[in-house]
C-alpha positions as CSV (number, residue, x, y, z in Angstrom):
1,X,0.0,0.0,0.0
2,X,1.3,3.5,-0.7
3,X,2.0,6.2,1.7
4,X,0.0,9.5,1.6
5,X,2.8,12.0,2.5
6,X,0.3,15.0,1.9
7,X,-1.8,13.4,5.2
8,X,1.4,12.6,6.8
9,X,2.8,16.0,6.9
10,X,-0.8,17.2,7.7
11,X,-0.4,15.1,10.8
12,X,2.7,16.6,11.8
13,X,1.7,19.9,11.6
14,X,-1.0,18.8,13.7
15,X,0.7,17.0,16.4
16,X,3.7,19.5,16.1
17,X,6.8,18.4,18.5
18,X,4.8,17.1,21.5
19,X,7.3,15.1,23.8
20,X,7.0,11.2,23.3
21,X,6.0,11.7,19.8
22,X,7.5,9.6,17.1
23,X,7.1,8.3,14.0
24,X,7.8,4.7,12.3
25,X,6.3,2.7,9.2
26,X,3.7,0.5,9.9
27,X,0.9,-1.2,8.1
28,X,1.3,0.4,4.7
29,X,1.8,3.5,6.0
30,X,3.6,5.8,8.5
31,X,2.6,5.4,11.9
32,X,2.6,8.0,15.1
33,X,3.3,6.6,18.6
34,X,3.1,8.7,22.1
35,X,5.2,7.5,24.7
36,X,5.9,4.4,22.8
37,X,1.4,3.7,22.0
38,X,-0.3,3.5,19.0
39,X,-1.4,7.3,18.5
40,X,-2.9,7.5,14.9
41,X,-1.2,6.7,10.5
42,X,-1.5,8.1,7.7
43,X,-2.1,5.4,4.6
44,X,-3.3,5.8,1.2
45,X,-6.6,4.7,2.5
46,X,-7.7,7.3,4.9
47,X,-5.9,8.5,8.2
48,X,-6.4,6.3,11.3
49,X,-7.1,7.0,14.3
50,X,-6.8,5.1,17.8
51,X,-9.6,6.1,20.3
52,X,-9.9,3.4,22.3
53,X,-12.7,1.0,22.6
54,X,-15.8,2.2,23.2
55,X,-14.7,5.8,22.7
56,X,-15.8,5.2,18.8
57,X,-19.2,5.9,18.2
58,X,-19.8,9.5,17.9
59,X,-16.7,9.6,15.3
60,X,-18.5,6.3,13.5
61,X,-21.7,8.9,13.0
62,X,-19.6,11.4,10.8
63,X,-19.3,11.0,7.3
64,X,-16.0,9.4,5.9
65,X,-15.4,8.0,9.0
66,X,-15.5,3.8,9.7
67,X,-14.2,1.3,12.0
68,X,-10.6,0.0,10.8
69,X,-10.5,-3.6,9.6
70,X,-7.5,-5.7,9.1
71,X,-8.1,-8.3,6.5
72,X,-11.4,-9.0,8.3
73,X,-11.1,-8.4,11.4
74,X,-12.8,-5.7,13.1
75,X,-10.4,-3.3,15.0
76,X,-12.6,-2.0,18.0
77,X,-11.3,1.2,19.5
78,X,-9.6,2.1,16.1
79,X,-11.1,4.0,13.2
80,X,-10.2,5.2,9.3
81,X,-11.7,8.4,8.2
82,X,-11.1,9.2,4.7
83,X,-10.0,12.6,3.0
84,X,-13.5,14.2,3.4
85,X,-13.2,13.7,7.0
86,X,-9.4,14.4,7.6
87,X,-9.8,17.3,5.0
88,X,-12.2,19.1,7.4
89,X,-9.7,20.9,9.6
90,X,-12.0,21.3,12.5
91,X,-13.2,17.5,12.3
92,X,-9.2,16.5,12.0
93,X,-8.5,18.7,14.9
94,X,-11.7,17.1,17.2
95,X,-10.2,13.1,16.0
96,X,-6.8,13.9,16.5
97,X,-8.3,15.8,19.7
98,X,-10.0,12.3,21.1
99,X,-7.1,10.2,20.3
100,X,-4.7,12.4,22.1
101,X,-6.9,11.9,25.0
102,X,-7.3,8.3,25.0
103,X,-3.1,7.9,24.5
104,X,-2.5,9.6,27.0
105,X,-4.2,7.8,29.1
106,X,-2.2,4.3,29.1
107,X,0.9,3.6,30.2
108,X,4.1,4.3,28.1
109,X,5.9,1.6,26.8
């Protein structure tokens, strides 16, 4: 799968130089870790977002946005919104917002 370096630097803009941030690929696509979790990636499919299961359905009402599946499995807790959602800067913000949240809320690794 090819990277989306357009999303990706969106995301760093976003997440700026926050301490514990990092960056690595993963699945396809380039993934951001806080304090060594799972934070969000940017693929050529959509942008995901980790917020936690549970913490999902009010995202899984907007448009563009659904629940991530691996093959066909059913991530819980993690979601893919595609560029109509990630290209509404305010919606961005409010995901990226939620999954900052839930992140830092577990344990570093």
């Amino acid at each position: 799968m090819a990277r989306d370096s357009g999303l990706e630097e969106l995301l760093r803009e976003e997440l700026g130089d926050r301490p514990g941030l990092s960056e690595k690929s993963m699945f396809g696509g380039r993934a951001f870790l806080l304090n060594g979790n799972l934070l969000c990636g940017a693929r050529s499919d959509g942008m995901l977002i980790r917020l936690g299961k549970g913490n999902d359905d009010w995202a899984l009402a907007l448009p563009g946005v659904i629940r991530m599946l691996m093959g066909e499995r059913v991530m819980h807790g993690w979601l893919r919104a595609s560029a109509e959602a990630y290209g509404d800067d305010a919606l961005r913000r409010r995901l990226l917002d939620a999954a900052l949240a839930y992140v830092e809320s577990l344990p570093g690794k």
